[in-house]
Each structure stands twice: as C-alpha cells, then as structure tokens.
Phi, psi and omega in degrees: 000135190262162196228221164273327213247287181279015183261001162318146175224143159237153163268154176257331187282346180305271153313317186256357176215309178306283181344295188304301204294312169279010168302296179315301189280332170275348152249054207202307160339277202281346154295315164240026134264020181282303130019253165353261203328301176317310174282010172082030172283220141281085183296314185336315180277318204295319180318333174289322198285309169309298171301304183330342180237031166244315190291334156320306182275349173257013158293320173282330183293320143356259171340292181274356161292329159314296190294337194242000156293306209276328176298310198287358185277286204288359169305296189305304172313333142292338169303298154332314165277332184284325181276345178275309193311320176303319197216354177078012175226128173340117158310328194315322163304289194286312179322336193265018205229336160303136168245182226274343199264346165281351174282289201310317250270336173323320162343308213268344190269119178295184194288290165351295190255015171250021166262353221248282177301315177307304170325294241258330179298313189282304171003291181267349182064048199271164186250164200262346134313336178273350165308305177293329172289353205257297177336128184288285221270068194315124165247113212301174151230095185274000150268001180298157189298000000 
C-alpha cells in the first residue's frame, strides 16, 4: 500500500544503470580529452567522443522530463475534475493560486480531506511535502512516471 514514506519511485534500469553508465562514459570523455590536449594530440576526435557522450547522456534524461511535464498535465487536469466533481465550480480560482508541485502533492488526498487541505495550502503556503505529510487518507498512484 503506498503511504508518505513510500511513494517515491525509482526505475533501476533507469536510475541505477543508464544514468550512471552514461554518467560515466562522459566523464571517462572528457578525461580524455584533456589527456589528448594536453599531450598536443588529435584532440578533434576526442572533442567528438565528448559530445557523443554528452547527447548519450541527455537522452534518457530528456525523455524523462518529457514523461514527468506531460503526467503533470494530466495531474492538473484530474485535479480539475476531482475539484469540480466536489463542489461543482471550476478549479480554475483555486489553480491560480497553487504552484504545479502543491497541485501534484494535493494528488495524494482522498476526496474527504482535499478541499480542506487545499484551502489550508494556500492559507499557509504549505510546500508540498507539507502537504503531503498533512494526509490521513493516502490515495496511492501506482502509475505515476
């Protein structure tokens, strides 16, 4: 059952082996063209090998800031739906008053306790960890990215 404690997510192939590994191959690069340069070689290629082991590394990371923009679309937009289903008046009032990481964090309240907590967020200016630790009744999101 996801909680507070546990709703964090990692990919392991993701976080624990692409990440590093082109972490890795782009400073293993840039080593070695410093290497090169220094000793007056063909630097030109080693400058290539950097990029190449720079566009490795901002592909997956890319990707996922694409994937976690676009969950934050369809966040707001159940959000839209969760507060008109509630009280029968457009979100659009309380959204502007909201930033996208207290919108997410609202995500997490069951129905009972998110008009309340919304309320009590903009009031206080709660940051969305306080938000989220503010929750009874955790409603998990096991597809998020």
């Amino acid at each position: 059952m996801q909680n507070y404690a546990n709703h964090t997510r990692y990919y392991p192939l993701h976080h624990y082996v692409v990440t590093p590994l082109t972490l890795i191959l782009l400073s293993w690069s840039f080593w070695n063209l410093a290497e090169v340069f220094a000793a007056g070689g063909d630097w030109l290629r080693e400058l290539y090998l950097v990029l190449v082991a720079a566009i490795l590394f901002l592909l997956p990371v890319i990707s996922r800031i694409y994937a976690l923009k676009n969950q934050n679309r369809i966040i707001r937009l159940e959000m839209r739906l969760r507060y008109f289903q509630l009280t029968g008046k457009p979100f659009t009032h309380q959204e502007k008053k909201l930033t996208m990481g207290q919108i997410i964090a609202l995500r997490f309240a069951s129905g009972r306790e998110l008009i309340p907590l919304m309320d009590r967020a903009i009031g206080e200016k709660l940051s969305p960890r306080q938000i989220k630790k503010a929750i009874q009744d955790w409603q998990g999101d096991t597809l998020r990215v």
